[in-house]
Each structure stands twice: as structure tokens, then as C-alpha cells.
Backbone as JSON Lines, residues from 0, in Angstrom:
{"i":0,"aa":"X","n":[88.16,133.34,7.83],"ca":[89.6,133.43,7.62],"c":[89.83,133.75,6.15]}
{"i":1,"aa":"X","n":[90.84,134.78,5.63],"ca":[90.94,134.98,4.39],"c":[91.51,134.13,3.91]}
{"i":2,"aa":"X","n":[91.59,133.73,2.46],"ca":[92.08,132.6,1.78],"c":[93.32,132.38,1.93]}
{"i":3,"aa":"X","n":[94.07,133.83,1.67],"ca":[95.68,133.42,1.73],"c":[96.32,133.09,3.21]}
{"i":4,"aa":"X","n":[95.48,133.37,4.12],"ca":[95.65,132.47,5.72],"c":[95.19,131.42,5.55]}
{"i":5,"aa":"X","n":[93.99,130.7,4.6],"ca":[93.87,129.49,4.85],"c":[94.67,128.64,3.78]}
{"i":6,"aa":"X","n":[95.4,129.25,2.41],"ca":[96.62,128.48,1.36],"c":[97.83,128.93,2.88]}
{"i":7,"aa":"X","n":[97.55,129.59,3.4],"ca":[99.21,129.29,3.96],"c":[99.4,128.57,5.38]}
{"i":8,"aa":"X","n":[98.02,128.03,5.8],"ca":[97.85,127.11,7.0],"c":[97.85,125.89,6.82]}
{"i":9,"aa":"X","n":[97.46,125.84,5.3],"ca":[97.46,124.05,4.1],"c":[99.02,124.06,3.92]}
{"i":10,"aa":"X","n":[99.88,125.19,3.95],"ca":[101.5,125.03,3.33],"c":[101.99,124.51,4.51]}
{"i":11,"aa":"X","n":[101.71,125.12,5.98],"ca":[102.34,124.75,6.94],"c":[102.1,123.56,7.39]}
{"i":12,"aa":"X","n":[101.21,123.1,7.18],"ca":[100.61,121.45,7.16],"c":[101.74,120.44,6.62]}
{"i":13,"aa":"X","n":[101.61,121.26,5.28],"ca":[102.54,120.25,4.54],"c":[104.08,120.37,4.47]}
{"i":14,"aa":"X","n":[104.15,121.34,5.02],"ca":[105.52,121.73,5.47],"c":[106.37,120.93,6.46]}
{"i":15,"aa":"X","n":[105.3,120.61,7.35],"ca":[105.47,119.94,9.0],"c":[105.11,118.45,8.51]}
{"i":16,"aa":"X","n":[104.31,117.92,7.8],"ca":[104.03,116.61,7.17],"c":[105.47,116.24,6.08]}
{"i":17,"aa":"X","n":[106.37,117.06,5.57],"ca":[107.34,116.54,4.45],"c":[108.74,116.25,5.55]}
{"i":18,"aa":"X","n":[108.56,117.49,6.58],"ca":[109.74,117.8,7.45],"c":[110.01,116.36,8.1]}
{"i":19,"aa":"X","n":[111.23,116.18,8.27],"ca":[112.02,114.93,9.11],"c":[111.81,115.23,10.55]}
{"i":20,"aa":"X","n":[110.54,115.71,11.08],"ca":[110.1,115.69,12.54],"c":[110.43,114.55,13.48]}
{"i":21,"aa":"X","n":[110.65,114.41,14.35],"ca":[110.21,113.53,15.24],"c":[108.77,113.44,15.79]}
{"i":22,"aa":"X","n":[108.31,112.22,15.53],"ca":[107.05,112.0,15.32],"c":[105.58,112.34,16.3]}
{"i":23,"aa":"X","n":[106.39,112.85,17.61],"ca":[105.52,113.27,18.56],"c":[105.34,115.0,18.15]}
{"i":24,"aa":"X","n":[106.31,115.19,17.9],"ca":[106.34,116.48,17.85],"c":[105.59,117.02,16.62]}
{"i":25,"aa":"X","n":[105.73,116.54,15.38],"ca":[104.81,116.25,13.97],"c":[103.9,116.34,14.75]}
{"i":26,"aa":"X","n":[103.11,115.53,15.53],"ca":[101.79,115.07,15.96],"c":[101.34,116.68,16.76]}
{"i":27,"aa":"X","n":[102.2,117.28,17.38],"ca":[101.73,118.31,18.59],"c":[101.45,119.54,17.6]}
{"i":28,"aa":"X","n":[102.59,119.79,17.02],"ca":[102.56,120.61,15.94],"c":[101.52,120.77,15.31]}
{"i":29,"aa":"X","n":[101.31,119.81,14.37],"ca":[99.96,119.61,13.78],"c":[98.32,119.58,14.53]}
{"i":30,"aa":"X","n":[98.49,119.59,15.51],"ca":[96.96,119.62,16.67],"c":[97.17,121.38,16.78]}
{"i":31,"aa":"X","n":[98.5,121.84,17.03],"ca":[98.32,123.52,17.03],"c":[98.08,124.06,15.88]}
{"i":32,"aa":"X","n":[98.3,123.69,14.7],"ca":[98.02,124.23,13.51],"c":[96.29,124.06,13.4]}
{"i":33,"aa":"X","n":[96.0,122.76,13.79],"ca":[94.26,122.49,13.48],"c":[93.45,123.38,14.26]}
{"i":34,"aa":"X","n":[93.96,124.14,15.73],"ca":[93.38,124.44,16.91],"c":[93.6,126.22,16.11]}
{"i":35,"aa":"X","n":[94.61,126.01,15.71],"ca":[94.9,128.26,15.03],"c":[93.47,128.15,14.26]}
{"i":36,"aa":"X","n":[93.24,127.66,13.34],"ca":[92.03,127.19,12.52],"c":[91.01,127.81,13.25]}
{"i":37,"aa":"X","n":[90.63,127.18,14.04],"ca":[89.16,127.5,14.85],"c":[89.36,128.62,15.71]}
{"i":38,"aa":"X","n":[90.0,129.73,15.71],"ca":[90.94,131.14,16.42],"c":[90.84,131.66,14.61]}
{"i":39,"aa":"X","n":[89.74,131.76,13.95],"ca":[90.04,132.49,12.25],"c":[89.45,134.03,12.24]}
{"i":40,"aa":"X","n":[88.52,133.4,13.27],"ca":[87.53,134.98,13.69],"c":[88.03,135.81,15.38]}
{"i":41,"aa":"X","n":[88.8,135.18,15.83],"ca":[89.64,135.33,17.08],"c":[90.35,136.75,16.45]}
{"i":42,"aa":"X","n":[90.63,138.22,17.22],"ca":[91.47,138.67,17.17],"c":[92.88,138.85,17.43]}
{"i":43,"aa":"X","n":[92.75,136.97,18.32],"ca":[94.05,136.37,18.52],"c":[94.67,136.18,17.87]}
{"i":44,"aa":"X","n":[93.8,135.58,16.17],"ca":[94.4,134.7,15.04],"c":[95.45,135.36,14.29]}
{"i":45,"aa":"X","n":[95.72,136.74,13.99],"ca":[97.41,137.09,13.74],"c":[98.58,136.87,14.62]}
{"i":46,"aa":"X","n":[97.98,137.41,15.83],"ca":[99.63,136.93,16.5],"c":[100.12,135.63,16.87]}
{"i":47,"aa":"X","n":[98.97,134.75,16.8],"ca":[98.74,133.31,17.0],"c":[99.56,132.51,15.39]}
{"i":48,"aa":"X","n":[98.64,133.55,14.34],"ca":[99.45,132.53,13.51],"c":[101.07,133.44,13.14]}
{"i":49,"aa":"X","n":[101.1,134.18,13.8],"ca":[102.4,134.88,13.15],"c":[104.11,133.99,14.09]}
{"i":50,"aa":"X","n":[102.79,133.29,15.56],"ca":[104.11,133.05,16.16],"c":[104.35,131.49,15.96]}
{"i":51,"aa":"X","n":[103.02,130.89,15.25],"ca":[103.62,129.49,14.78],"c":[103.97,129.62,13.71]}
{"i":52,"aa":"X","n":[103.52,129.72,12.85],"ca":[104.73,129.95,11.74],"c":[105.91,130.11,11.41]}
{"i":53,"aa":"X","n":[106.6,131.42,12.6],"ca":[107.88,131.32,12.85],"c":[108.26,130.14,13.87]}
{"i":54,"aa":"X","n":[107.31,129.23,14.67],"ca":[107.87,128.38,14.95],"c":[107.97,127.03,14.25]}
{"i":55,"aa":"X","n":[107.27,127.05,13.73],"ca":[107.43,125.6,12.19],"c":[108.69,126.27,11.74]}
{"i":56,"aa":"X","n":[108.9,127.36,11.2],"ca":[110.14,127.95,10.5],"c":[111.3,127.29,11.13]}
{"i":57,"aa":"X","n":[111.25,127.09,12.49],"ca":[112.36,126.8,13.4],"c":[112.54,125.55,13.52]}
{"i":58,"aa":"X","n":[111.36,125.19,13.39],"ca":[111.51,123.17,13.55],"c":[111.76,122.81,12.43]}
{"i":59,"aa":"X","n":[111.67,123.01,11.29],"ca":[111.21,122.25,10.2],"c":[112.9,122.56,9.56]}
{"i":60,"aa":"X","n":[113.49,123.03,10.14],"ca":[115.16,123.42,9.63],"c":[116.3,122.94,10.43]}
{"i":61,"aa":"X","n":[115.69,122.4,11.76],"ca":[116.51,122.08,12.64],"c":[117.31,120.26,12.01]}
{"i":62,"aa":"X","n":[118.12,120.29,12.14],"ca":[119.09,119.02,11.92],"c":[118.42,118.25,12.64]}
{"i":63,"aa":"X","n":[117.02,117.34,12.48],"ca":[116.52,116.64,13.53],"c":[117.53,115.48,13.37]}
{"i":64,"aa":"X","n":[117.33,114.48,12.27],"ca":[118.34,113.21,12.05],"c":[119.75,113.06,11.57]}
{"i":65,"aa":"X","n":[120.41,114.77,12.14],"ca":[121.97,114.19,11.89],"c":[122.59,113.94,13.26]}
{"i":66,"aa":"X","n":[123.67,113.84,13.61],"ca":[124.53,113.54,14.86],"c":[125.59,114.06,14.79]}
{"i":67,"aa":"X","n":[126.29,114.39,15.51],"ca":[128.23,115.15,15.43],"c":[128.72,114.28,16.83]}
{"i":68,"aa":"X","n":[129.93,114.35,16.6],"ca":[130.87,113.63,17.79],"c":[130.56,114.92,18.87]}
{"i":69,"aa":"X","n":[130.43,114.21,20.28],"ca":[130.78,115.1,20.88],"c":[132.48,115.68,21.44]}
{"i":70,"aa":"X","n":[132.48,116.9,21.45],"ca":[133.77,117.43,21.85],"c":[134.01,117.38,22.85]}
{"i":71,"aa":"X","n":[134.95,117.05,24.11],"ca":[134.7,117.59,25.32],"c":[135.94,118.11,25.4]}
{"i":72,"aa":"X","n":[136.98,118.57,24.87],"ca":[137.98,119.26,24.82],"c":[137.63,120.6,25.84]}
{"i":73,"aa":"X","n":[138.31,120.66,26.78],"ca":[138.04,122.01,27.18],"c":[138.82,123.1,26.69]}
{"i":74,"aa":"X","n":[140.05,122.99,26.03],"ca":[140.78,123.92,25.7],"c":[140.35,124.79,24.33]}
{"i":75,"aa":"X","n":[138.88,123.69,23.54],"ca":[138.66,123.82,22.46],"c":[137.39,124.59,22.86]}
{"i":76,"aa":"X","n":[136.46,124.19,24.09],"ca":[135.35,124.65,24.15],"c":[136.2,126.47,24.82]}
{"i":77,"aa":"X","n":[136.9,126.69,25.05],"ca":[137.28,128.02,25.73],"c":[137.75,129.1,24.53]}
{"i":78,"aa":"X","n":[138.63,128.67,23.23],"ca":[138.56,128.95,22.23],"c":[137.12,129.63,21.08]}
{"i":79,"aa":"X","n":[136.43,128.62,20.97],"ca":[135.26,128.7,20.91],"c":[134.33,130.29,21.24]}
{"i":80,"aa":"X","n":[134.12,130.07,22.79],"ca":[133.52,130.68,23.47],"c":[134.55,132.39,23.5]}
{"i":81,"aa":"X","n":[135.84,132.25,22.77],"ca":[136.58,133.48,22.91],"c":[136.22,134.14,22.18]}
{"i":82,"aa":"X","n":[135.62,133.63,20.78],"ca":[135.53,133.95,19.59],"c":[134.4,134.14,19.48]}
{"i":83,"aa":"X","n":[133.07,134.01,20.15],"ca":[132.21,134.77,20.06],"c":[131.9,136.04,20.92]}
{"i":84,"aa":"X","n":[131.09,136.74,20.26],"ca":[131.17,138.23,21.16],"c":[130.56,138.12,22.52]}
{"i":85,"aa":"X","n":[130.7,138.68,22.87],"ca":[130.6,138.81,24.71],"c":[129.08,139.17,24.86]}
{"i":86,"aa":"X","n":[128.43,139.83,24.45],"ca":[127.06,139.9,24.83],"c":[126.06,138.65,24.38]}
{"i":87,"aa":"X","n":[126.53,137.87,23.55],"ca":[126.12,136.51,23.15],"c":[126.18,135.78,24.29]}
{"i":88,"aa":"X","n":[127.07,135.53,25.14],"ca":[128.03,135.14,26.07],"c":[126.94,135.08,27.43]}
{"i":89,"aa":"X","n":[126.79,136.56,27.31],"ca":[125.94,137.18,28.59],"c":[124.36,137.08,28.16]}
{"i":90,"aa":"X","n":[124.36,136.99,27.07],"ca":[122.47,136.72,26.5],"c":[122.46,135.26,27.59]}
{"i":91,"aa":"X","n":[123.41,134.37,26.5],"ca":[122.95,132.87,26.64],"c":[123.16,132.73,28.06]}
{"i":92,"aa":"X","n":[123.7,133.5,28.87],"ca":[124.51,132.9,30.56],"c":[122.87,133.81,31.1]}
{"i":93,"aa":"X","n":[122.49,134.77,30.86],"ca":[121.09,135.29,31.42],"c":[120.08,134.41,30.75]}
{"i":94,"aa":"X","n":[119.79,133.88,29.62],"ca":[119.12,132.92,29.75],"c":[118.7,131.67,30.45]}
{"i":95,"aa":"X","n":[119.95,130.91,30.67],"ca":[120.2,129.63,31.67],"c":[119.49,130.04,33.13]}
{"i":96,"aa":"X","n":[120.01,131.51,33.68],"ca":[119.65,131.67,35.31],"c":[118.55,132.32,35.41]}
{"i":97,"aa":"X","n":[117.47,132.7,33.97],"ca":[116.04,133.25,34.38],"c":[115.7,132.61,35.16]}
{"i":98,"aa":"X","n":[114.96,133.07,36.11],"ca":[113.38,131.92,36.51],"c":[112.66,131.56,35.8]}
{"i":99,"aa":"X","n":[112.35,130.24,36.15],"ca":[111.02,129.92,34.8],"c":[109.77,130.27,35.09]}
């Protein structure tokens, strides 16, 4: 593995070790980061590490320990939903009814 894959597999370590994780997930995270490691001579090991990385990117930013009231206003959730664009609308509504 070249060096600057292995300084930037030590960053994501410590990235995911500083982050306000929830602690299982810290734990899973970190077993996939140790497991990319041994994938160094794998011609897997770019797209492998290209797609955790962007997924630490995603965890490690997420609001794990804040909270918001919930809304249940419906007049507010319809507002809302007016004001964003319509293919957003239809992404997220084709997401929900994929098959898994």
C-alpha cells in the first residue's frame, strides 16, 4: 500500500475515533477500516477505499448527539415539501418503493 493510503487510513482512524459516533457503529466502522488494510494489494483496494471514505465523510458529520422537536404539523410538512423541487420529491418517493 502506498504511504499516502496508509497516512490517510491512520486519518480515518482518527477521524472515526474523535467523531461523536455511536459506539457500535465506531466499533463496525473501525473493523472496515482494519479489513480495507489487508485489500492493499487487492485491485479492489481503490474503490473499496474510495467508498469508505466517503462514507466516514458521511458519518462523522452527521448530528449524531443533537435532537429537534418533532413537527407533526401537517400544514407545515405540505409547505415544506412545496418548496422543494419536484424531482427531489420523486428521487426520495422512488427511493422508499425500490425493492431491496
Amino acid at each position: 500500500m502506498p504511504n499516502n493510503f496508509a497516512q490517510e487510513i491512520v486519518d480515518l482512524g482518527k477521524k472515526i475515533s474523535e467523531a461523536s459516533l455511536p459506539p457500535k457503529l465506531a466499533e463496525e466502522t473501525l473493523v472496515r477500516l482494519n479489513q480495507l488494510t489487508r485489500l492493499s494489494d487487492s485491485p479492489h483496494f481503490l474503490p473499496e477505499f474510495d467508498r469508505l471514505r466517503a462514507y466516514i465523510d458521511w458519518i462523522t458529520i452527521l448530528p449524531w448527539q443533537s435532537r429537534t422537536q418533532d413537527n407533526l404539523d401537517l400544514s407545515h410538512a405540505t409547505s415544506v415539501l412545496e418548496s422543494v423541487p419536484q424531482f427531489f420529491v420523486l428521487w426520495v418517493w422512488l427511493e422508499l418503493v425500490k425493492p431491496q
